[in-house]
KEBALO-18598 format. One record per residue: residue number from 1; residue in three letters; x, y, z of N, C-alpha, C in turn. Coordinates in steps of 0.02 Angstrom, whole numbers, padded with zeros to 5 digits. Each point is the difference from the previous one (the first is absolute). Example, Ala and Ser with C-alpha at 12.3 -4.5 7.8 and 13.67 -1.06 7.14 Angstrom:
   nr  rest     nc1     nc2     nc3    cac1    cac2    cac3     cc1     cc2     cc3
    1   ALA   00660  -00284   00390  -00045   00059   00000   00045   00060   00000
    2   SER  -00018   00053  -00036   00042   00059   00003  -00039   00055   00037
END
This chain:
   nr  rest     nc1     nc2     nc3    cac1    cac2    cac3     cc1     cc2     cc3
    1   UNK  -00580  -00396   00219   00046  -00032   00046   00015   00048   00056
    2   UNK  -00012  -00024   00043   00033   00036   00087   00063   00000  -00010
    3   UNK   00038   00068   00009   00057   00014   00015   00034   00008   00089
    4   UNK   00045  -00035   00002  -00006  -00014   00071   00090  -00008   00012
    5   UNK   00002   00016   00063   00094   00016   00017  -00002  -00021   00047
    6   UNK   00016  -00068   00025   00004  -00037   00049   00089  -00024   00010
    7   UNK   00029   00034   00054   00087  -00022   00004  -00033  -00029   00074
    8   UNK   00027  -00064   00005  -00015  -00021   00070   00082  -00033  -00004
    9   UNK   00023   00007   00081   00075  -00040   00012  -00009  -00036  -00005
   10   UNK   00047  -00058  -00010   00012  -00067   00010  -00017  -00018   00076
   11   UNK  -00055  -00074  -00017  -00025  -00039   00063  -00085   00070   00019
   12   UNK  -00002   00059  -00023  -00051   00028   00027  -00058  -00045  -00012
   13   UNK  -00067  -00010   00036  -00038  -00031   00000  -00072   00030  -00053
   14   UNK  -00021  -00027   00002  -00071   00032  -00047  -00022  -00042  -00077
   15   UNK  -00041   00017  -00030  -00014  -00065  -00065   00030   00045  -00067
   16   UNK   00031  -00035  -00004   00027  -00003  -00086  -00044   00066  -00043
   17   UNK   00013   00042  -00043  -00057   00010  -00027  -00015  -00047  -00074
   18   UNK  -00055   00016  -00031  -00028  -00046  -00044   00042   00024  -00054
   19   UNK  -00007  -00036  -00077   00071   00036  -00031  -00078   00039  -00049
   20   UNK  -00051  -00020  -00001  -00038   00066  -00031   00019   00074   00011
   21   UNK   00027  -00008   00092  -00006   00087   00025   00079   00005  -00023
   22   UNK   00059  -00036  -00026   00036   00029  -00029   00029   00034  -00051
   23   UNK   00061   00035  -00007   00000   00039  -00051   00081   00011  -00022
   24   UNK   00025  -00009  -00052   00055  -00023  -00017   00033   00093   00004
   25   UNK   00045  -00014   00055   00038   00078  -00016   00073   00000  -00043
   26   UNK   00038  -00054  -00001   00058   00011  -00019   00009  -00084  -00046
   27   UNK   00024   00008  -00048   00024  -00077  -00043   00104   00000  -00008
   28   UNK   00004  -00029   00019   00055  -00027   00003   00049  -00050  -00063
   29   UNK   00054   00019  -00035   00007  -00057  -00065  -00024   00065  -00048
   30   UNK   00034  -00087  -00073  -00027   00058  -00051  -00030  -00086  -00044
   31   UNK  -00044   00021  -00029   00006  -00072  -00058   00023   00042  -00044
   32   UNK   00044  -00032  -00082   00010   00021  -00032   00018  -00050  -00060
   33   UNK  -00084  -00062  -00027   00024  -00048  -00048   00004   00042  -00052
   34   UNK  -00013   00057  -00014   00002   00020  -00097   00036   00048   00019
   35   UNK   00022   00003  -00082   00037   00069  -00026  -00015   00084   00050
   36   UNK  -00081  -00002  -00010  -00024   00056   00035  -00041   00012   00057
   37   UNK   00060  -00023   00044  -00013   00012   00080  -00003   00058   00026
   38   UNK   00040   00043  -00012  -00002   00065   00025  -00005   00056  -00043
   39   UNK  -00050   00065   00015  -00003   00023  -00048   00007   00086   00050
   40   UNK   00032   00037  -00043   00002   00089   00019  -00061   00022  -00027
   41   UNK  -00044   00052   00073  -00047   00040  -00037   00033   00041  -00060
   42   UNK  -00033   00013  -00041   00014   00065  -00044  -00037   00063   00038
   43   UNK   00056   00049  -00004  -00004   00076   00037   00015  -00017   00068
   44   UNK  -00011  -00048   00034   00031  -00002   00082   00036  -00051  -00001
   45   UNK   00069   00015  -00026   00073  -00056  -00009   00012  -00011   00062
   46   UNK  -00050   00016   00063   00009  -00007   00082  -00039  -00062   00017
   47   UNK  -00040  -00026  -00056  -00047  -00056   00031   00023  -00052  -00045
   48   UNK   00009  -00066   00032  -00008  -00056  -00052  -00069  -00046   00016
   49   UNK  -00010  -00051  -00033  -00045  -00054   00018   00052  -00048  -00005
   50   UNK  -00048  -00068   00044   00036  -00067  -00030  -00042  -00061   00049
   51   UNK  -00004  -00052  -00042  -00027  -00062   00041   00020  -00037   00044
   52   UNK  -00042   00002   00053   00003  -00048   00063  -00022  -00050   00011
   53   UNK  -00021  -00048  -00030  -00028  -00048   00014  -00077   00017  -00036
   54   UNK  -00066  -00003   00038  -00030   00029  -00033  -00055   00074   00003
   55   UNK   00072   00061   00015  -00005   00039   00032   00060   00050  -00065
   56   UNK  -00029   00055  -00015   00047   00042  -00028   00000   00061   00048
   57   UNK   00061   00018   00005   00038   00041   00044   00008   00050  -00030
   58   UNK  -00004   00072   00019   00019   00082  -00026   00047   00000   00071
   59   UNK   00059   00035  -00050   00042  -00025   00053   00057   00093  -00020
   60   UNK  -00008   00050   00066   00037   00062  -00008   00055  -00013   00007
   61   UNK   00058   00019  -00062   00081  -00018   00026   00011   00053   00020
   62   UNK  -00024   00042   00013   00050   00076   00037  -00038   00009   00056
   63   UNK  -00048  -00040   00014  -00018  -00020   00080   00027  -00050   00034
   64   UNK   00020  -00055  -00048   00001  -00073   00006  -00053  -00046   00048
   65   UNK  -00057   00020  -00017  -00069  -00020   00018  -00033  -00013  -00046
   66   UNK  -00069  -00094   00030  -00023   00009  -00055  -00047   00047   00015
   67   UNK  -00037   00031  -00061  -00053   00053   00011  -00084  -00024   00000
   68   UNK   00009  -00070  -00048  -00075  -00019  -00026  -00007  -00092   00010
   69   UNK  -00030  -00031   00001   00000  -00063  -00015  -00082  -00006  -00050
   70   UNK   00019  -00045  -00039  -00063  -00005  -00033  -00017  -00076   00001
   71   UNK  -00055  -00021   00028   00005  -00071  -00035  -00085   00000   00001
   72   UNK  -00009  -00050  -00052  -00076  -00029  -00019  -00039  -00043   00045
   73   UNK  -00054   00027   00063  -00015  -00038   00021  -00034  -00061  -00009
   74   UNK   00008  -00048   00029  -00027  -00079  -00047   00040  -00038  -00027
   75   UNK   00063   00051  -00037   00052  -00022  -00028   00050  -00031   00020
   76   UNK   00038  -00066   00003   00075  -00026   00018   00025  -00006  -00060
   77   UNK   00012   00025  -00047   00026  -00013  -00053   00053   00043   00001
   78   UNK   00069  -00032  -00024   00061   00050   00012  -00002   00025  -00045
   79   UNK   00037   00081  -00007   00015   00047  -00035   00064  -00014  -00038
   80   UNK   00008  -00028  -00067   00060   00000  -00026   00028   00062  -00070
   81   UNK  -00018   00041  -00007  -00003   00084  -00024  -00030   00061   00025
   82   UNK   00014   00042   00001  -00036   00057   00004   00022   00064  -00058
   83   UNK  -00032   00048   00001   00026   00060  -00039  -00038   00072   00026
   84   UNK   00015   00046  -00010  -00031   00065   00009  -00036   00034  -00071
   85   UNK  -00044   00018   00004  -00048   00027  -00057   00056   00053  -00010
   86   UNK  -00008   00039  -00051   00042   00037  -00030  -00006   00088   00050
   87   UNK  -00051   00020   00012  -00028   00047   00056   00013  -00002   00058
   88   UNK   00023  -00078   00036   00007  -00015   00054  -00049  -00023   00033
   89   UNK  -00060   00027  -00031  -00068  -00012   00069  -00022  -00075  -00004
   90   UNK   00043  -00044  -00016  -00025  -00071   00000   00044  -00055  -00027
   91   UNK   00008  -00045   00042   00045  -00033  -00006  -00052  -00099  -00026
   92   UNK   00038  -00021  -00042  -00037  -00074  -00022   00042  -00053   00032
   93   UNK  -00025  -00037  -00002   00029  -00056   00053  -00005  -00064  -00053
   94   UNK   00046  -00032  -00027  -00018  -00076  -00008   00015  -00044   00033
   95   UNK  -00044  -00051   00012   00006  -00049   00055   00002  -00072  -00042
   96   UNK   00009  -00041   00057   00029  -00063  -00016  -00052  -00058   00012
   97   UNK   00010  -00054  -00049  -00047  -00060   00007  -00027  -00030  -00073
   98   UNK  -00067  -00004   00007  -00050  -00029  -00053  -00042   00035  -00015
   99   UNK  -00017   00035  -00054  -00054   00066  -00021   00016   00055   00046
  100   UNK   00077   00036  -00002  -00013   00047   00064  -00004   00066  -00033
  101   UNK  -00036   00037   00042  -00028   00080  -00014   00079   00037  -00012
  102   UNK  -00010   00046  -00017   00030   00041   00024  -00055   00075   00032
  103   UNK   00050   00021   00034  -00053   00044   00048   00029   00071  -00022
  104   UNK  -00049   00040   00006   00022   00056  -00029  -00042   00038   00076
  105   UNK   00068   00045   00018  -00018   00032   00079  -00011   00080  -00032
  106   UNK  -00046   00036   00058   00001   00066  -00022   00034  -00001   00102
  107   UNK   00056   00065  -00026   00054  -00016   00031  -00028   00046   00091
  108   UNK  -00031   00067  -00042  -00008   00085   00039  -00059  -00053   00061
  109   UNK  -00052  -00060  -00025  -00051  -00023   00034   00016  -00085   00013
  110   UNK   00049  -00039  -00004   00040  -00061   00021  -00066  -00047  -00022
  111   UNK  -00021   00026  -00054  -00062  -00047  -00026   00016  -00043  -00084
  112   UNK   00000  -00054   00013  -00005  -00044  -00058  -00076   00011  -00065
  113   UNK   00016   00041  -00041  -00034   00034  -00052  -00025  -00056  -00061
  114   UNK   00046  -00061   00007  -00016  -00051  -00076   00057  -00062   00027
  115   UNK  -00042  -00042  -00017   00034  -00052  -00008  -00006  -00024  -00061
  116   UNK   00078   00005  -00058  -00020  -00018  -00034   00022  -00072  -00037
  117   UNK  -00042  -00025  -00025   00011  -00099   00006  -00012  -00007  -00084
  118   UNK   00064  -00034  -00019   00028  -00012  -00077   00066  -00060   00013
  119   UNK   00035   00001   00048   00061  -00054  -00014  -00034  -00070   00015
  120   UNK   00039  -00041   00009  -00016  -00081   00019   00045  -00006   00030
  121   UNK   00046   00027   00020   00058  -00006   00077   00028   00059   00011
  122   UNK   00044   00005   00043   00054   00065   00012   00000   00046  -00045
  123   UNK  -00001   00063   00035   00022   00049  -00049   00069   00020   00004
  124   UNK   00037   00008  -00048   00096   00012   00009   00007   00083  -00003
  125   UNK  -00043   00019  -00032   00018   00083  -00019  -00041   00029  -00009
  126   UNK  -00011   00081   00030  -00061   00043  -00036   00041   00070  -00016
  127   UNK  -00028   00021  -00057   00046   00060  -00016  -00063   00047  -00019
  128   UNK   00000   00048   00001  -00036   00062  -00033   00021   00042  -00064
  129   UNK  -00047   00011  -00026   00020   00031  -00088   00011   00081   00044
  130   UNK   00032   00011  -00052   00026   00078   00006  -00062   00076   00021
  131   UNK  -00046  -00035  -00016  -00064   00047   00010  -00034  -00019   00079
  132   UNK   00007  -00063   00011   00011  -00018   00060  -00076  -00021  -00011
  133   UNK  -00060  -00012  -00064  -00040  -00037  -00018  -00009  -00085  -00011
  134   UNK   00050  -00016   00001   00002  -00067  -00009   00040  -00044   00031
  135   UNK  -00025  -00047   00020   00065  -00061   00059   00004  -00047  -00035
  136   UNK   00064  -00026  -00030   00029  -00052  -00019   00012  -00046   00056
  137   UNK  -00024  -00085   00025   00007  -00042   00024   00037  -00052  -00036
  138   UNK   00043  -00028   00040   00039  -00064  -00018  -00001  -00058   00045
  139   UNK  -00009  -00055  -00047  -00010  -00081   00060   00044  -00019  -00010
  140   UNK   00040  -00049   00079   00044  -00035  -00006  -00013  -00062  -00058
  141   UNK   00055  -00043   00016  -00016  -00029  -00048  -00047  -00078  -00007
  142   UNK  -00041   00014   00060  -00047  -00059   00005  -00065   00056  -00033
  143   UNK   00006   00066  -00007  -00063   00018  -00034   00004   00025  -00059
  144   UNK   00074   00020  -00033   00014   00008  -00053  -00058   00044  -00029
  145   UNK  -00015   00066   00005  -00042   00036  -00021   00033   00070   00018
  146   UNK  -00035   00026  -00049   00038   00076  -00024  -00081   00054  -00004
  147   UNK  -00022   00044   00062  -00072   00031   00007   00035   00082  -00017
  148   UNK  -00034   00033  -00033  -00027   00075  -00008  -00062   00019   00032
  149   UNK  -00009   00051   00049  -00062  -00012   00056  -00005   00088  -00006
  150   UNK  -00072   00021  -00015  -00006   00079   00028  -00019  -00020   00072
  151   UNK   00052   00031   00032  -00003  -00019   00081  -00068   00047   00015
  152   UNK   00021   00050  -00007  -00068   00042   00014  -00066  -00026   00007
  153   UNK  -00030  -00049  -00065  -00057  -00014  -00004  -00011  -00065   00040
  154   UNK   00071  -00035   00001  -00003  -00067   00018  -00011  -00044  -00042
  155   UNK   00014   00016  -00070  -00019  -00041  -00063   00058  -00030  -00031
  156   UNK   00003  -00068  -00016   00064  -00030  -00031  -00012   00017  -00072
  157   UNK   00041   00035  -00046  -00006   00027  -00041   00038  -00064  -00066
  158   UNK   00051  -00031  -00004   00038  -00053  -00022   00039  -00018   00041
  159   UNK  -00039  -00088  -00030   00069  -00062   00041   00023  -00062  -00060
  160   UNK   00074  -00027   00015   00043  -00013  -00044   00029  -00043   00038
  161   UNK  -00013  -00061  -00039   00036  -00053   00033   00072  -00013  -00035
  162   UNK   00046   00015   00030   00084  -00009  -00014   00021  -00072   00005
  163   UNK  -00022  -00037   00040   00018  -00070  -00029   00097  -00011   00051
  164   UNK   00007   00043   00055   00055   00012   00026  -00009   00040   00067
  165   UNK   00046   00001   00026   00008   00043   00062   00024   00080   00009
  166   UNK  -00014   00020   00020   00003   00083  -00027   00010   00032   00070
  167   UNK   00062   00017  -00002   00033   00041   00069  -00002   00051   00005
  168   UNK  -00033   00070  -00042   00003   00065  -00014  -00034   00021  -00059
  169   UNK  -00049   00028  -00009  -00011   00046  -00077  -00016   00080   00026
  170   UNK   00001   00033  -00076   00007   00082   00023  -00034   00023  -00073
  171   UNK  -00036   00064   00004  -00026   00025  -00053   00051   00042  -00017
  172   UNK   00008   00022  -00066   00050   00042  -00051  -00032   00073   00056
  173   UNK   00029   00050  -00043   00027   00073   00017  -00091   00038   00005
  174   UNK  -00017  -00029  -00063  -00048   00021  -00039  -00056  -00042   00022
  175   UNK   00005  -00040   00051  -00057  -00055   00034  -00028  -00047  -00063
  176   UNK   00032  -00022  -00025  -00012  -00033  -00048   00023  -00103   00034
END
């Protein structure tokens, strides 16, 4: 994509540019349908994430700038969770709809690493085990499913149909 900085005044003359040559600098808003909208890096309590529509935001509070935008090109699918890997260097995204991914970003290169596809609607929550090996996913309650995923590999490891709506889950001390 052409990166391109076009400020023209109001009434200046000239053609539109195409929205290929554009490039999203700033998102505005927050969405926030689930439990886990916003999440603190771990080790930089200076950065948060959180969903925009379908755009996740790294966002510096002791700058009060955002710093990053991430979104999936191809993608309109809104972001209704996010979380930070336990290291920081990557943040997962669950998004919203019918069979939606969740995206797992590598953060240092604003590159989408896995998409990984296990729910049948929304995802409500993603949490990380204590080793920071494993991502617990939760579906609202049109997908009612409960995923264990080695994010790493991109492999759904166990899924569990709850039969209910599920606003939050968390692994024990011991990642159990």
């Amino acid at each position: 994509m052409e990166v391109i900085s076009q400020k023209r005044k109001l009434g200046q003359a000239g053609p539109a540019p195409k929205a290929a040559q554009l490039q999203v600098e700033a998102v505005l808003g927050l969405a926030a349908p689930a439990a886990g909208a916003i999440s603190c890096c771990p080790g930089r309590h200076d950065l948060l994430c959180y969903p925009a529509g379908s755009f996740v935001v790294i966002y510096n509070i002791t700058t009060g700038q955002q710093q990053q935008l991430l979104h999936h090109n191809g993608s309109c699918s809104a972001i209704a969770c996010v979380a930070w890997s336990v290291d920081g260097q990557y943040v997962i995204a669950g998004t919203a709809g019918s069979n939606p991914p969740i995206q797992v970003w590598d953060v240092g290169s604003s590159t989408c690493v896995h998409n990984l596809k296990g729910h049948k609607a929304t995802t409500a929550s993603l949490r990380f085990s204590a080793d920071g090996n494993l991502l617990l996913s939760a579906g609202t309650a049109h997908d009612g499913q409960l995923c264990i995923w080695d994010w790493h590999a991109g492999n759904l490891l166990w899924k569990q149909s709850v039969g209910s709506e599920l606003c939050s889950a968390a692994f024990t001390e011991d990642s159990s």
